[in-house]
N, C-alpha and C positions, 0 to 999 in steps of 0.2 A: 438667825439672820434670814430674812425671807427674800426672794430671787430678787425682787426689785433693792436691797439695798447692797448687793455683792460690788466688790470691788475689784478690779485685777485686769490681765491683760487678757482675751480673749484670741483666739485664732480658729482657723481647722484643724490644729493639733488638739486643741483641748473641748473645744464647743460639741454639746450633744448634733452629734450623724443621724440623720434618716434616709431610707430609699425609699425614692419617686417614682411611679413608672414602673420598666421593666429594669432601667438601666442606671437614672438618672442618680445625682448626691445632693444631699443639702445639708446645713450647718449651721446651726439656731447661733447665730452670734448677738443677739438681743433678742428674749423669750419675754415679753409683757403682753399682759390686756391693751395697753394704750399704743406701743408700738413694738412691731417683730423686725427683724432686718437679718434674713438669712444668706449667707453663701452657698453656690447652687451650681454644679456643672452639669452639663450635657455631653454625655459623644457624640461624633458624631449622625447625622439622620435622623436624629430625635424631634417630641413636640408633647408638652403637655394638651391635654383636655382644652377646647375653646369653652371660656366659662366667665363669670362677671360678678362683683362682690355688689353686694346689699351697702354695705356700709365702708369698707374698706379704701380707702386712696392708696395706691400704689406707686412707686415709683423703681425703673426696670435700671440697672444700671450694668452695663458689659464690663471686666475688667480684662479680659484676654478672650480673643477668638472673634467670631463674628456671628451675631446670631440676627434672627428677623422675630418682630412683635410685633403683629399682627393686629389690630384696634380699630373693632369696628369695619372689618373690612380693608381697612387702610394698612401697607404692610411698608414698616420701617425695618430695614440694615442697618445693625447697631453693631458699632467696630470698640475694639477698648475705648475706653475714656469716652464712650458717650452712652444718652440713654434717654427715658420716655416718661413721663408722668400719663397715670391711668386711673380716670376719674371713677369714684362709686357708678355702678349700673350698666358700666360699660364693659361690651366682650372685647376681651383678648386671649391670645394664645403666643406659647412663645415655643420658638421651635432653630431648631440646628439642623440647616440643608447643606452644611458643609462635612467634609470628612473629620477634619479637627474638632477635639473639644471645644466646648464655648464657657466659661464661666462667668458669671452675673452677679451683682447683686439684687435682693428684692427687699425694698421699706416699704411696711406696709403700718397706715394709721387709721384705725386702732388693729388688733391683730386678724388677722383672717381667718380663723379658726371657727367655725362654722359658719360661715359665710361664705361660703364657694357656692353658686349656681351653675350647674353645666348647662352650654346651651344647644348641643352635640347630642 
């Protein structure tokens, strides 16, 4: 069976972990070439790399905490239940200026996997 035809419940219990950063989580809950959607927390005081995909459409989604996404300059406060579409070519950075964790979703089409430009 190859990854794209797996079937089952997915969560942060069972989804392949990685460390981000120095500090940060994430949690491949959909691993393809066409589309990724990872879960991802921050503690607080944190910030990825300001960086921008080639190819990539993202879309940032908070489900608990409150984080800021930064685009282009432009800085959104993103509370649970809301979030940001972030077009190919465009920088952003996403970052926790609060003490609480923040945790997000990231969709990303097609996956982001060599595609990250730093612009920093």
């Amino acid at each position: 069976m190859t990854p794209d035809q797996k079937v089952g419940k997915i969560s942060k219990a069972n989804a392949e972990h990685y460390i981000w950063g120095e500090q940060c989580d994430g949690w491949h809950l959909v691993k393809g070439q066409e589309l990724s959607v990872i879960h991802e927390r921050m503690p607080g005081n944190t910030a990825e790399v300001r960086h921008y995909h080639e190819r990539s459409r993202q879309f940032f989604f908070v489900l608990s905490g409150v984080a800021i996404l930064e685009v282009e300059g432009v800085r959104h406060t993103l509370s649970a239940q809301e979030g940001v579409e972030v077009s190919p070519g465009v920088a952003h950075q996403m970052k926790n200026e609060a003490a609480a964790d923040v945790e997000f979703l990231v969709i990303s089409q097609p996956t982001t996997r060599g595609d990250r430009i730093h612009v920093e």
